[in-house]
N, C-alpha and C positions, 0 to 999 in steps of 0.2 A: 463479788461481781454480779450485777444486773445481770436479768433474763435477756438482754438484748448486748450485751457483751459479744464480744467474740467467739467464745468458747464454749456459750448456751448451747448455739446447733451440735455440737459434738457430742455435749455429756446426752443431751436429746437420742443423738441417733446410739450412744455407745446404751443406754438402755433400752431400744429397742431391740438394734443387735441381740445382746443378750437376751431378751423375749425370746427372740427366731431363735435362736439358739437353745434353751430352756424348750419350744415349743418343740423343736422336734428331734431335740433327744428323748420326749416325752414319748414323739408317737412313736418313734421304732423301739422304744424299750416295752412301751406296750403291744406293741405286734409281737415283740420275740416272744415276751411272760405271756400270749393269751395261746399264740400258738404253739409252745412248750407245755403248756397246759392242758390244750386239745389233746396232744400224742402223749402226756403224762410216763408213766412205767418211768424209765432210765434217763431219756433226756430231761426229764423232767427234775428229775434227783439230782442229774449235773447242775443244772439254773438252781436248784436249792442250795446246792453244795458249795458251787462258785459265788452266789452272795455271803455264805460264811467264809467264806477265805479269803472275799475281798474285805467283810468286818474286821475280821481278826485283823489283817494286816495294817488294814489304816488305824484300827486301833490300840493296836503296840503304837504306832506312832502319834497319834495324838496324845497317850499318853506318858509320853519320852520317858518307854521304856529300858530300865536299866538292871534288868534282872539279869544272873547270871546265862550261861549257856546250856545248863542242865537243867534250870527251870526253862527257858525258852523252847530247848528240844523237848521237854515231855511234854508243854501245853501246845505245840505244831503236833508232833507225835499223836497225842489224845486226839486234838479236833481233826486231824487226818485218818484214824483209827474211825472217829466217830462215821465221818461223811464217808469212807469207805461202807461201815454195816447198813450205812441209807441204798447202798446197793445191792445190798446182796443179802439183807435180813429183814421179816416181818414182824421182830421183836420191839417193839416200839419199847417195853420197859428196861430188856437188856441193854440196849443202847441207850437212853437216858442214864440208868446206873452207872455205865461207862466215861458218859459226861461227868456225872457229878463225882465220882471218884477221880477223876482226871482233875479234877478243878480244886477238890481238896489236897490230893499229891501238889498241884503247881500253887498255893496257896501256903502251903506247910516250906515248899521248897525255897520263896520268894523271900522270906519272911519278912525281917524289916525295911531288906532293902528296897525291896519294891514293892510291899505292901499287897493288896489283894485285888489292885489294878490287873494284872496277866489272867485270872481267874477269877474275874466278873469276866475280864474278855472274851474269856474262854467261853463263858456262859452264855453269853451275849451275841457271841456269832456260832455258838453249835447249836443250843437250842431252838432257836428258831428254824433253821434249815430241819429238822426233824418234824418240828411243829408240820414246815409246809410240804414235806414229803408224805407226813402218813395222813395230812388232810385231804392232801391229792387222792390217795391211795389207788385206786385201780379200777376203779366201777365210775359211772357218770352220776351218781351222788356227789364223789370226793370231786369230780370237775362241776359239777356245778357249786360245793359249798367255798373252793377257791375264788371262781369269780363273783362269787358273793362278796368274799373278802375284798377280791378287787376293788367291785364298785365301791363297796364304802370306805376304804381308805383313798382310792385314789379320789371318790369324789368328795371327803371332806378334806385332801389334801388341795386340790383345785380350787375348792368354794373358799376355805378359809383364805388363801391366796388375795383371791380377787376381793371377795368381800370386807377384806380388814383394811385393804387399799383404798377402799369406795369408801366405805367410812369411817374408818378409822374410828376414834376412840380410847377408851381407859386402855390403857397396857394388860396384859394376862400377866404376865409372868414378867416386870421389866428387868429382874439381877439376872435370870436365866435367858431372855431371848428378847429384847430391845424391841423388837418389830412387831410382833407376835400382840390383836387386840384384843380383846370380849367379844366385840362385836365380827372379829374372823373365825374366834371358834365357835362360835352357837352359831353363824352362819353355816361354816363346818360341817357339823354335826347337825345341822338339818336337813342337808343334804346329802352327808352319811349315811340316814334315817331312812328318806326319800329313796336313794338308791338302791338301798338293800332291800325296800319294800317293793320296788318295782321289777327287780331282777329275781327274788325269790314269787314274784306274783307270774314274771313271765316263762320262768322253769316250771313251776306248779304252781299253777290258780289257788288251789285249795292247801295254800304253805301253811306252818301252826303259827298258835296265839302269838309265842313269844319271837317271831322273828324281830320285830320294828324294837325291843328291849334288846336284842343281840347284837342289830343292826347299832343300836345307840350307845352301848359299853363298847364295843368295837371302834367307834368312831370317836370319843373319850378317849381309850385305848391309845390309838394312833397319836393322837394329839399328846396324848402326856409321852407318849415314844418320840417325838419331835423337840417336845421341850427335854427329857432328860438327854436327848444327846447334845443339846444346843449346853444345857449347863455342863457337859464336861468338858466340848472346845471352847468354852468359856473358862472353867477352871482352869485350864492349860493355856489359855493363850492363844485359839486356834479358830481361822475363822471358817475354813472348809476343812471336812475331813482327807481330802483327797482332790485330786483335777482330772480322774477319768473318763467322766459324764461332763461332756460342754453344756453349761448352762448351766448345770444342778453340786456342780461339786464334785465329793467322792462316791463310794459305795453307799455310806454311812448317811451321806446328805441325800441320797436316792430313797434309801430303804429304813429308816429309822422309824416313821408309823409302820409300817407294812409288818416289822417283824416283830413288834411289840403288842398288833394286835392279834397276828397270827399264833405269833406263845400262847395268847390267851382265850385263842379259841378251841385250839387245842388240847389246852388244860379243863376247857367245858366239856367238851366232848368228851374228852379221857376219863375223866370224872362221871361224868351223866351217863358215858355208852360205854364205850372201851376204846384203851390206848392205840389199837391196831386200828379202829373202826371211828373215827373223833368225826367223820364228816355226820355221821346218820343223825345226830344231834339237829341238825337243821333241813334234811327233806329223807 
């Protein structure tokens, strides 16, 4: 059918619609994360804890899970144990041990039938709620190395958006995620770059050498966290993880850079400074 058909104006306004829709579930899930972030300690831990439990959930079901009941109950058990010690411990490696021994029990318990799908999941929606609870941490270091994060996932999640649409171009990834260009992710991540350089320049003028390198594994990061979830509702058959967020999907289609770069800043820091201490890494 012609652009001058009947039916043009509809598909017209049904993706706008969706824009407005997409645009401001954007803003108020960024008002809720900026402001949970300012008052950090325990609400804060709840926003970390409640994006794992929405992972976990959508992602038993993306991946039509069919594990028994005693693997299902110790890998809910575990990641509830886990988000549980995000409140009430400052043992950042006790609690990871926790994880990863939870995830081998629901991995051994699974076995053939359902494969190591429950416990990637496992790992997938606990460790990162850890990641962004002790990045947070409690000093305005750990609030400002959060909205670091911010900016550069949320603005190579934006840029790559608009700019793969404006011009499009070679495919990135086309078996893993159809839409997804070349030219949206180095848009992306040049703005990833930008952002993080202008948000650590306006926290501290005199930030270190390597933030604009931290800023750009981060914004990478993101992006390969975008594409591996798009190929598992792909392997599975699935085009949203979820319908909670109008406009954006599930949990999983909200938070899939955010919590794959967050792992991974936190693994720098944990590494470089200390597991308790992962923000001091960056100011």
């Amino acid at each position: 059918m012609t652009a001058s058909g009947p039916s043009a104006p509809d598909k017209g306004t049904g993706r706008l619609s969706n824009l407005h829709k997409r645009t401001l579930s954007a803003v108020v899930l960024i008002a809720i994360a900026v402001g949970l972030t300012w008052v950090g300690g325990v609400p804060f831990a709840l926003m970390a804890s409640a994006i794992g439990l929405g992972v976990f959930y959508e992602w038993h079901a993306i991946t039509l899970d069919r594990s028994n009941r005693l693997t299902r109950g110790v890998a809910w058990a575990c990641l509830i144990v886990v988000l549980g010690l995000l409140l009430l411990s400052h043992n950042g490696l006790l609690i990871i041990g926790i994880l990863l021994a939870g995830a081998v029990l629901t991995a051994v318990l699974g076995g053939r039938q359902s494969g190591l799908w429950p416990a990637i999941g496992l790992l997938y929606a606990g460790f990162p709620s850890i990641a962004l609870t002790f990045v947070r941490g409690d000093t305005g270091d750990g609030f400002a190395a959060v909205l670091f994060l911010f900016a550069v996932v949320w603005s190579t999640d934006i840029f790559a958006y608009f700019n793969g649409r404006a011009l499009g171009g070679p495919k990135l990834a086309p078996r893993f995620s159809p839409n997804k260009t070349w030219s949206g992710a180095i848009g992306g991540a040049a703005a990833g770059v930008a952002a993080g350089v202008a948000c650590a320049a306006f926290i501290t003028p005199a930030g270190g050498v390597p933030i604009p390198l931290i800023a750009f594994v981060l914004s990478v990061t993101a992006q390969i966290g975008d594409l591996g979830e798009s190929w598992v509702k792909r392997k599975f058959g699935v085009k949203d993880s979820g319908y909670m967020i109008p406009g954006h999907g599930g949990v999983m289609d909200r938070v899939d850079g955010l919590v794959a770069a967050a792992a991974l800043l936190y693994l720098i820091g944990a590494i470089l400074v200390k597991p308790e201490t992962p923000y001091d890494i960056l100011f």
